[in-house]
N, CA, C and O atoms as a Tinker XYZ file with bonds, in Angstrom:
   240  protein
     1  N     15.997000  -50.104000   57.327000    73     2
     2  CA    17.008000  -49.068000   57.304000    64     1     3
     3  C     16.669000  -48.034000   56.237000    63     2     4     5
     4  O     16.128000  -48.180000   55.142000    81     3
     5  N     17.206000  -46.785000   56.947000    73     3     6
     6  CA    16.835000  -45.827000   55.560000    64     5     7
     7  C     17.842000  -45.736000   54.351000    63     6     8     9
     8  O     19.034000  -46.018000   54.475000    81     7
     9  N     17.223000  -45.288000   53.089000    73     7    10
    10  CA    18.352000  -45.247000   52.279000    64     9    11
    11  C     19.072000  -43.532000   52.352000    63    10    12    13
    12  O     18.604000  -42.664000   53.089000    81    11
    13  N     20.020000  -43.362000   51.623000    73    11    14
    14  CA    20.837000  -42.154000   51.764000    64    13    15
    15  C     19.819000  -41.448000   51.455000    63    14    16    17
    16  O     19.467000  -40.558000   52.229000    81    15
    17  N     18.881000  -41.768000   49.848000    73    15    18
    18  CA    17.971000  -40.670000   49.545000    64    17    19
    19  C     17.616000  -40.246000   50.485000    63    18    20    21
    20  O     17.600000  -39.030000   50.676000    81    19
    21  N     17.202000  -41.163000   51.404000    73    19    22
    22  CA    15.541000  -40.688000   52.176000    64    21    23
    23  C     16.406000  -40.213000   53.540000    63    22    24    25
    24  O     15.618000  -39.660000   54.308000    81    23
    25  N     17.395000  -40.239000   53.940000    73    23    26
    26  CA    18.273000  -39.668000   54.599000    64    25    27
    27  C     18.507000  -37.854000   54.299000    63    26    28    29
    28  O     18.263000  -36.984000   55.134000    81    27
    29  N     18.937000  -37.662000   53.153000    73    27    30
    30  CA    18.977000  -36.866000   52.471000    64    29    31
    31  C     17.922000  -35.680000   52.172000    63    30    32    33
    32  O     18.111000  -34.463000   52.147000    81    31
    33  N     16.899000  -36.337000   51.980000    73    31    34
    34  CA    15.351000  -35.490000   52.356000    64    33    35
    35  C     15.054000  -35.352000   53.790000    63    34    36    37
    36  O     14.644000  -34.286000   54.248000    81    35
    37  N     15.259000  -36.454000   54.552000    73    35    38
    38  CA    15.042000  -35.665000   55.753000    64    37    39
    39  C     15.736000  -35.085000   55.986000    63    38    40    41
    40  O     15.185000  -34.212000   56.656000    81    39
    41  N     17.082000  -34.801000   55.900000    73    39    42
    42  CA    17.996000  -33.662000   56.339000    64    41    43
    43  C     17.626000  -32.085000   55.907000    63    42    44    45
    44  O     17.677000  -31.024000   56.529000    81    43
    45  N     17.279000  -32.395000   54.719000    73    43    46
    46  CA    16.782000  -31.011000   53.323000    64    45    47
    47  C     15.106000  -30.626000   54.529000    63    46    48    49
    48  O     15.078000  -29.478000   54.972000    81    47
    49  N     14.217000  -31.324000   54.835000    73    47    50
    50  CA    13.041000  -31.404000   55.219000    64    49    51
    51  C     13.124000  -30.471000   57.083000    63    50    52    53
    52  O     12.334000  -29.786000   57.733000    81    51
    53  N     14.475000  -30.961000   57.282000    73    51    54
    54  CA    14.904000  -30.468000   58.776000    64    53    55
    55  C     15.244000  -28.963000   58.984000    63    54    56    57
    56  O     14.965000  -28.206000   59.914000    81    55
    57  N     16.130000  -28.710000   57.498000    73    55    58
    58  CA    17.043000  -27.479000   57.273000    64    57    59
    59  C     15.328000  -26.652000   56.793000    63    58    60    61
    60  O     15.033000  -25.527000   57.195000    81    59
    61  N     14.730000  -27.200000   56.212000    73    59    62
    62  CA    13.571000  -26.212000   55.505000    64    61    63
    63  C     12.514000  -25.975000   56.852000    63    62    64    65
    64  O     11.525000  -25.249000   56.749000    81    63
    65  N     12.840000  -26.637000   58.027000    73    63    66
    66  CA    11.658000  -26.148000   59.403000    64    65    67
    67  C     12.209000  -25.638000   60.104000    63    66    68    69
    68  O     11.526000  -24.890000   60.804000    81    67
    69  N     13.566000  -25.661000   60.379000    73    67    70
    70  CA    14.526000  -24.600000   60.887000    64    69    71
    71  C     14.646000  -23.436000   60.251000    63    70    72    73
    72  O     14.939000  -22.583000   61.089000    81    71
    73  N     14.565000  -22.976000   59.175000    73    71    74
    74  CA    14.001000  -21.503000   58.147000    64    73    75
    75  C     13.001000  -21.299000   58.448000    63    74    76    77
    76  O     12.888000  -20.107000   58.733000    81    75
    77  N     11.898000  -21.968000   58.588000    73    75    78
    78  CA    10.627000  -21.358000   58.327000    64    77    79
    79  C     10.579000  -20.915000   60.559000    63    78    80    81
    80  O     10.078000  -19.903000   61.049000    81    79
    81  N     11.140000  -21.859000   61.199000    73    79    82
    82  CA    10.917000  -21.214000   62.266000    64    81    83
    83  C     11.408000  -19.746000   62.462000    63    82    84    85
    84  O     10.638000  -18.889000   62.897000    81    83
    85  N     12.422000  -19.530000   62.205000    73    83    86
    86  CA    13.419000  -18.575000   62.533000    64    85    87
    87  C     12.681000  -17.292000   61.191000    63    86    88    89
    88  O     13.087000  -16.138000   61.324000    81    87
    89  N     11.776000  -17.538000   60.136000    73    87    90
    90  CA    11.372000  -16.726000   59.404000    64    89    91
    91  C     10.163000  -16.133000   60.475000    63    90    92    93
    92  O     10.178000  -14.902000   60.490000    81    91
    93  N      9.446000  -16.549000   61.093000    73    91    94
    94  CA     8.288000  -16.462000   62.128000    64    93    95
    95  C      8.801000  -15.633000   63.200000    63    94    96    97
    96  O      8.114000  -14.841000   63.844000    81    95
    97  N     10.312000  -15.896000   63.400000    73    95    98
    98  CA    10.411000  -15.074000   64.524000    64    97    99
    99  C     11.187000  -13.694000   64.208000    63    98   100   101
   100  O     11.320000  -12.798000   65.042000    81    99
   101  N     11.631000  -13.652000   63.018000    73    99   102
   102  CA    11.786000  -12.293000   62.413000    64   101   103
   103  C     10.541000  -11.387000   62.115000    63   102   104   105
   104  O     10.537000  -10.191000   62.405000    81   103
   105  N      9.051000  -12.287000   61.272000    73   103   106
   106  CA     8.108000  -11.363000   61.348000    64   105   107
   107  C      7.865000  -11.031000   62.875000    63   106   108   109
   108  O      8.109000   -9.832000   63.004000    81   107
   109  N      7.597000  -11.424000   63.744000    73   107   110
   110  CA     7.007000  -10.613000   64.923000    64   109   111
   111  C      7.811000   -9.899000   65.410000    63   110   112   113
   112  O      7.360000   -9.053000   66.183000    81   111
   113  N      9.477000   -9.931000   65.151000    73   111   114
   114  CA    10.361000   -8.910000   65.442000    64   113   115
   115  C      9.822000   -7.134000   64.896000    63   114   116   117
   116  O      9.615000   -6.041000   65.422000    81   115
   117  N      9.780000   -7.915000   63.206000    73   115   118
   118  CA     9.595000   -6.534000   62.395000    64   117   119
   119  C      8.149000   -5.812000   62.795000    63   118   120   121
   120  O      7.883000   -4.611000   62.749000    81   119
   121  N      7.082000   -7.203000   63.305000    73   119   122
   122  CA     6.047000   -6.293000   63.901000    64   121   123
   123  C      6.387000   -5.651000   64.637000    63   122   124   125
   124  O      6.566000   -4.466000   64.359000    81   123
   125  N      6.610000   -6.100000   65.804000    73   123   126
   126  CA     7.142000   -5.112000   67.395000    64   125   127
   127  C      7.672000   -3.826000   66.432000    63   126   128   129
   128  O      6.949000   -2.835000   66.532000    81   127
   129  N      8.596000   -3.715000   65.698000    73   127   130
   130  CA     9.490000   -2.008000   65.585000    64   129   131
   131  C      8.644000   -1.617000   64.589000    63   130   132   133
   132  O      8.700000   -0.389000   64.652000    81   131
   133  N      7.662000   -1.996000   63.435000    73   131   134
   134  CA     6.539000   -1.670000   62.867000    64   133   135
   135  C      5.526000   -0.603000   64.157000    63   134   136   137
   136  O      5.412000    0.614000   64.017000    81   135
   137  N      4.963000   -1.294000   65.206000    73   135   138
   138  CA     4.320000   -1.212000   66.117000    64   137   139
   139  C      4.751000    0.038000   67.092000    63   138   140   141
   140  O      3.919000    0.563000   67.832000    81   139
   141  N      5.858000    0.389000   67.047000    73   139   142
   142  CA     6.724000    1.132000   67.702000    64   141   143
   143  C      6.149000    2.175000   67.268000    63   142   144   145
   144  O      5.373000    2.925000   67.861000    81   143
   145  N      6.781000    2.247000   65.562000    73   143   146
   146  CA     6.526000    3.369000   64.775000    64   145   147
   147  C      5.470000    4.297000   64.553000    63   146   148   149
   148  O      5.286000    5.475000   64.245000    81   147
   149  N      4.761000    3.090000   64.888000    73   147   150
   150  CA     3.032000    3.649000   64.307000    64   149   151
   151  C      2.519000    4.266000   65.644000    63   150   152   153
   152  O      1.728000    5.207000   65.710000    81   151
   153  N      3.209000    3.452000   66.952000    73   151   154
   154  CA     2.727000    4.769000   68.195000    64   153   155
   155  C      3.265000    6.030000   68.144000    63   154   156   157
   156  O      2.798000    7.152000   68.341000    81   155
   157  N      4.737000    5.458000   67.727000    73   155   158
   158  CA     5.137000    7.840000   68.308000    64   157   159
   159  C      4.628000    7.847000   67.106000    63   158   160   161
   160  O      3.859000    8.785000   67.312000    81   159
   161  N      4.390000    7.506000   65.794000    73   159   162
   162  CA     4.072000    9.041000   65.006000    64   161   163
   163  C      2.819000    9.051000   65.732000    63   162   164   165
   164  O      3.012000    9.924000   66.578000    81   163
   165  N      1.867000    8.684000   65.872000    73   163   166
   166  CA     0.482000    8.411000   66.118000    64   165   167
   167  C      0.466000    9.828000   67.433000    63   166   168   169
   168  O     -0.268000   10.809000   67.555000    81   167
   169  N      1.776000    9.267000   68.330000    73   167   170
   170  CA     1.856000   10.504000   69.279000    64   169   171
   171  C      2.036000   12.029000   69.329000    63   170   172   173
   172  O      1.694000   12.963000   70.053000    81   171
   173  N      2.913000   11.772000   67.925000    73   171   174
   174  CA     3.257000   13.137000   67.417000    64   173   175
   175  C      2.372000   13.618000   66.568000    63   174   176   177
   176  O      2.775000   14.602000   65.948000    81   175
   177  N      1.215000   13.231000   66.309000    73   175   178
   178  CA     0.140000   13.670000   65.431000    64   177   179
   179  C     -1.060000   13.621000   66.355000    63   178   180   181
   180  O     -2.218000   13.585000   65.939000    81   179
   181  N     -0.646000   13.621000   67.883000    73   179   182
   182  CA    -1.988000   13.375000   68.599000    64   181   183
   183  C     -3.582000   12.791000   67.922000    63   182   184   185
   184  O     -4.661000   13.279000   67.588000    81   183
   185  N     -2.958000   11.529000   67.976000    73   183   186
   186  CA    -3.868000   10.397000   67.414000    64   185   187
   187  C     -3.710000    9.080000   68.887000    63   186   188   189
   188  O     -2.755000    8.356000   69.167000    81   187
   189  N     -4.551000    9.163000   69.299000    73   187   190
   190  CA    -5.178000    8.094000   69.970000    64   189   191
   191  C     -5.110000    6.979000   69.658000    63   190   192   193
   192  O     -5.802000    6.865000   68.646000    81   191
   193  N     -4.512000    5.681000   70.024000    73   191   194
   194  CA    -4.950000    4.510000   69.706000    64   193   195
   195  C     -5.318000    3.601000   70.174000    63   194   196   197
   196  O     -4.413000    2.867000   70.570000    81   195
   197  N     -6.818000    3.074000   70.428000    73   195   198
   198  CA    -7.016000    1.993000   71.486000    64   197   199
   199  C     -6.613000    1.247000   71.597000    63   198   200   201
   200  O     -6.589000    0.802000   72.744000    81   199
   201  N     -5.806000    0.302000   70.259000    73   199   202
   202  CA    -5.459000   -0.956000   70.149000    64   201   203
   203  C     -3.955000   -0.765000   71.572000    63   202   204   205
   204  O     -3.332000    0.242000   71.907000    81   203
   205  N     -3.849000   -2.304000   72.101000    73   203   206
   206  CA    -2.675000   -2.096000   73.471000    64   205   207
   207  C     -1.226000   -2.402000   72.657000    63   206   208   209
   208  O     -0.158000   -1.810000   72.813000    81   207
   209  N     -1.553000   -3.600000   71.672000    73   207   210
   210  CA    -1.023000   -3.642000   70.595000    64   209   211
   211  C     -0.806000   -4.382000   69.177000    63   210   212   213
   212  O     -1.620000   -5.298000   69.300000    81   211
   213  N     -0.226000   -4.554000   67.928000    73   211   214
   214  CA    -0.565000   -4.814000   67.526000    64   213   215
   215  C     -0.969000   -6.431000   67.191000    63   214   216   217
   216  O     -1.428000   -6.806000   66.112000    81   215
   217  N     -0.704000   -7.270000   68.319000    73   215   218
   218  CA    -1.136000   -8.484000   68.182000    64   217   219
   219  C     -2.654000   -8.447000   68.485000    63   218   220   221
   220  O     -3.054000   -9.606000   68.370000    81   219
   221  N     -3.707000   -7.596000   68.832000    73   219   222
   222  CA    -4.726000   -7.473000   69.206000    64   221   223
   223  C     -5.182000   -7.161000   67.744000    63   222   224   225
   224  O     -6.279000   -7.682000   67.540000    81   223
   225  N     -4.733000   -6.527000   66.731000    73   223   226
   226  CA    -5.084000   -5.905000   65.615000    64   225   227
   227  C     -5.511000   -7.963000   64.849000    63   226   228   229
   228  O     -6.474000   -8.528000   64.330000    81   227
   229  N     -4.310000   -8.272000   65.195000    73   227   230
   230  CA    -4.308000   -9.595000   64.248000    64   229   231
   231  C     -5.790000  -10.506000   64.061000    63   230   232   233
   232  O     -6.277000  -10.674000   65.179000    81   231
   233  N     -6.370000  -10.939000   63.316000    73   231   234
   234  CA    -7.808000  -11.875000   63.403000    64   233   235
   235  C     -6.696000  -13.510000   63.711000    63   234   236   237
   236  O     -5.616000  -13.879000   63.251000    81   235
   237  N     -7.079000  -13.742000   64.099000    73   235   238
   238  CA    -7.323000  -15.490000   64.867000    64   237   239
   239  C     -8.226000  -16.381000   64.288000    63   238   240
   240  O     -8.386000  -17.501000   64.774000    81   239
């Protein structure tokens, strides 16, 4: 059986991967309207950009 501690950490351990997911899906939010930005000005400065977008920019 577990004890409360170790009860207790996993709960703390659960709450801290539920943040970090939901932090992951805010960055690629802020990319997308980052990504936005950088086309119209890019448009309004008639600047070309090959990239389709910026997940292509990212290294892997």
């Amino acid at each position: 059986m577990a004890t409360e501690k170790q009860k207790s950490a996993a709960r703390q351990n659960i709450k801290k991967a539920q943040t970090a997911s939901k932090k992951g899906r805010m960055d690629i939010a802020k990319r997308d309207q980052a990504w936005k930005r950088i086309k119209t000005a890019a448009k309004k400065c008639n600047v070309e950009i090959e990239a389709g977008s910026w997940r292509g920019l990212v290294k892997k």
